[in-house]
Backbone as a printed PyTorch tensor [residue, N CA C, xyz], in Angstrom:
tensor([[[ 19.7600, -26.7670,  20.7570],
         [ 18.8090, -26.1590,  19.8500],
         [ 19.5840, -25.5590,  18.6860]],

        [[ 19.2350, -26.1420,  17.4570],
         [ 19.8820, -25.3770,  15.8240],
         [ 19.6420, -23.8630,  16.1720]],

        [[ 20.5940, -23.0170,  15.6340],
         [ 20.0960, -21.9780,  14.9880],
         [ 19.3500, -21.3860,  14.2590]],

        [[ 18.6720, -20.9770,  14.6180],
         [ 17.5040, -20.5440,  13.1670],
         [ 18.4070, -19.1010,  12.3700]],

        [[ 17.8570, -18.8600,  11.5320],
         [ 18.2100, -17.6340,  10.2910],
         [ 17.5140, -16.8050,  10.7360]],

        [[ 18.0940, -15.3380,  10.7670],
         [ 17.0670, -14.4260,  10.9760],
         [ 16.2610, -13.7630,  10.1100]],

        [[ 15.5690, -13.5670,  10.2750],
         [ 13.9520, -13.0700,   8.9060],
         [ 14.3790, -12.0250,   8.1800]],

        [[ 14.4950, -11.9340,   7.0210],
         [ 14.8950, -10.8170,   5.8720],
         [ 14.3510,  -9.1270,   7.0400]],

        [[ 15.3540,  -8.6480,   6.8650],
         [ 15.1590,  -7.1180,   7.5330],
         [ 14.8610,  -6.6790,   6.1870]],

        [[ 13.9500,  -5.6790,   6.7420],
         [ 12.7460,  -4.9450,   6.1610],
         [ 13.4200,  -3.7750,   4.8910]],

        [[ 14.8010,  -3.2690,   5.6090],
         [ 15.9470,  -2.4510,   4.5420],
         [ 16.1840,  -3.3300,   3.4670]],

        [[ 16.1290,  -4.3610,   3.5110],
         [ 17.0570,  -5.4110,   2.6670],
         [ 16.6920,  -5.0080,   1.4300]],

        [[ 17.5980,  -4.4130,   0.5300],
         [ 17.1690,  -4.8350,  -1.1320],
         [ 17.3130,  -6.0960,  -1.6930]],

        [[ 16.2800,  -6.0390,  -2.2630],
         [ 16.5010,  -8.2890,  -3.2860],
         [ 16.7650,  -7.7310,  -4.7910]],

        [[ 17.4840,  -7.8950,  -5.0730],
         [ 17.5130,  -7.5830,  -6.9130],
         [ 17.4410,  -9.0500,  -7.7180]],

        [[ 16.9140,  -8.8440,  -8.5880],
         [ 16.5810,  -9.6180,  -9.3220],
         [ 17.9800, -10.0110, -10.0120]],

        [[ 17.3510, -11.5840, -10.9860],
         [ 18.8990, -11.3770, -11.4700],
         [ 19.3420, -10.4840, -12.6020]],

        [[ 18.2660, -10.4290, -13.4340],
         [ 18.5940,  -9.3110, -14.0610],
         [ 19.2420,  -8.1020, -13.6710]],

        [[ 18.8450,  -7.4630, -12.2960],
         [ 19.8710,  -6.3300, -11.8000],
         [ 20.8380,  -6.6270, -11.3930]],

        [[ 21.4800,  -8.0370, -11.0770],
         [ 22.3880,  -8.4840, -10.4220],
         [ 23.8550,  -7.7070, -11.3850]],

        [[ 23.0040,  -7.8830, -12.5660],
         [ 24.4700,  -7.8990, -13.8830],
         [ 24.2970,  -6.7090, -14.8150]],

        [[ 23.2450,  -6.0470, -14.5050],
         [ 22.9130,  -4.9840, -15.4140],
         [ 23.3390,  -3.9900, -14.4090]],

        [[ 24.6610,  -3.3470, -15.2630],
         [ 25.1050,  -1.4790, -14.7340],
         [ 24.2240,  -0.5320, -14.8840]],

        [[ 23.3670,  -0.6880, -15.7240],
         [ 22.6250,   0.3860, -16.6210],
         [ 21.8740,   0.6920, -15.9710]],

        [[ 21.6120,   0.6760, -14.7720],
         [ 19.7850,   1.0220, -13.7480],
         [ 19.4410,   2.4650, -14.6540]],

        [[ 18.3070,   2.8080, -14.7200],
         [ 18.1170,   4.1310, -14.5880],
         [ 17.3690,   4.7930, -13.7850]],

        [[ 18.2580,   5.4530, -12.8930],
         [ 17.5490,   6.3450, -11.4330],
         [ 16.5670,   6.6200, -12.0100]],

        [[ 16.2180,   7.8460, -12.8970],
         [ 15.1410,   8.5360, -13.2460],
         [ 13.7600,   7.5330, -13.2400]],

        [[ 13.9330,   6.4760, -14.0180],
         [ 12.7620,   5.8400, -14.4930],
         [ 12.5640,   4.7950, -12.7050]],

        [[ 13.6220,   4.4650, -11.9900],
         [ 13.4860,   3.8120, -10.5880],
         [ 12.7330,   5.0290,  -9.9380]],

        [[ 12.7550,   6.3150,  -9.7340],
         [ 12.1340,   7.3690,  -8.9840],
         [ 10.8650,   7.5250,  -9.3430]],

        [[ 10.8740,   7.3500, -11.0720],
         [  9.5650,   7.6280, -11.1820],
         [  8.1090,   6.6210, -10.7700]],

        [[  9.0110,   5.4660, -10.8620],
         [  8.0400,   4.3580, -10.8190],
         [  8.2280,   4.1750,  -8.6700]],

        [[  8.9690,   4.1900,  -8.4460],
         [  8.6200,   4.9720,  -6.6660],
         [  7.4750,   5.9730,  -6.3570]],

        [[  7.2670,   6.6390,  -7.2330],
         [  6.5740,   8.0150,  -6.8370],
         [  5.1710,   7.5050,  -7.0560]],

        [[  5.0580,   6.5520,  -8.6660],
         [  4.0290,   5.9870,  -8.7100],
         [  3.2060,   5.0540,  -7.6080]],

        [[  4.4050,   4.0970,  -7.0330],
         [  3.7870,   3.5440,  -5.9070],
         [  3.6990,   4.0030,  -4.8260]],

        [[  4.1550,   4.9560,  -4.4480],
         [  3.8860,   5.3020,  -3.0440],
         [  2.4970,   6.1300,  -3.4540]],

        [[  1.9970,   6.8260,  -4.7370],
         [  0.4710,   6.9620,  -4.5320],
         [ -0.4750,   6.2210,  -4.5830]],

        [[  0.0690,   4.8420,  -5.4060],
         [ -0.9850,   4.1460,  -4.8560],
         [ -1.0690,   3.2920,  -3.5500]],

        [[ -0.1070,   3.0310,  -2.7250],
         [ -0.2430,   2.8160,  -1.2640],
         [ -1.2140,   4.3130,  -0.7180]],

        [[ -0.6120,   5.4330,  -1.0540],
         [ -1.5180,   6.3590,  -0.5740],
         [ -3.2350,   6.1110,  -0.7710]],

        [[ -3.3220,   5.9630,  -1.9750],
         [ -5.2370,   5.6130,  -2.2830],
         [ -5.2540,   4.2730,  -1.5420]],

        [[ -4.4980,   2.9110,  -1.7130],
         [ -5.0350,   2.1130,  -0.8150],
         [ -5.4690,   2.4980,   0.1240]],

        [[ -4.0280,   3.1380,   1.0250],
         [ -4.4390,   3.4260,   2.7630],
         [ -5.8140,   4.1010,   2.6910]],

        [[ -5.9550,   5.5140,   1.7110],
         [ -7.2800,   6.1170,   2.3990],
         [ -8.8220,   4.8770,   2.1040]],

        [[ -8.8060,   4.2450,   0.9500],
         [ -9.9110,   3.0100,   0.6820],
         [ -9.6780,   2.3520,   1.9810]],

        [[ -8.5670,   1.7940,   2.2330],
         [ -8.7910,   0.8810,   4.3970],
         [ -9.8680,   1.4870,   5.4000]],

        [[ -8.6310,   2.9490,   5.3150],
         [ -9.2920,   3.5880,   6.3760],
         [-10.7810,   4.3370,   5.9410]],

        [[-11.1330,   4.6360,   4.6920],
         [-12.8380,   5.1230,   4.7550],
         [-13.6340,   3.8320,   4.7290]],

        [[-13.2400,   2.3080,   4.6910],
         [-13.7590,   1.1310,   4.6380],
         [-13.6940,   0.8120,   6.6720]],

        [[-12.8010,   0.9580,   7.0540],
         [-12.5150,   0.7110,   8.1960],
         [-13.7370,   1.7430,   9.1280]],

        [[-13.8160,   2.5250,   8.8880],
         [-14.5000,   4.3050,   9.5680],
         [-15.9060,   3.6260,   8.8920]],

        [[-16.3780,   2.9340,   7.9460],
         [-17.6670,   2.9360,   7.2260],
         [-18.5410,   2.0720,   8.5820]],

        [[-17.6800,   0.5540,   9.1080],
         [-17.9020,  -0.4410,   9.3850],
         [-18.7000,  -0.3900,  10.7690]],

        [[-17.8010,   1.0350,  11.4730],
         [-18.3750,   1.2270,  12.7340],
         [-19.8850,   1.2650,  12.6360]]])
């Protein structure tokens, strides 16, 4: 039996190629745009779960 590859772990960062070669990141503007998405995962989750709670 071949080996199979194991499935991208969930830590894994993918950078684009653009970040591959660009030094310049800027934390600030990477944090801010983090902060942005983790509120909107936050409003998703609560839209699931008051959609999920509606259904009963």
């Amino acid at each position: 039996m071949a080996p199979t590859s194991s499935p991208p772990c969930a830590n894994a960062i993918k950078r684009s190629d653009l970040s591959r070669h660009d030094k310049s990141i800027d934390v600030e503007v990477l944090l801010e745009e983090n902060d942005r998405l983790r509120n909107l995962v936050v409003q998703l989750s609560k839209l699931v779960i008051r959609n999920a709670t509606e259904q009963r």
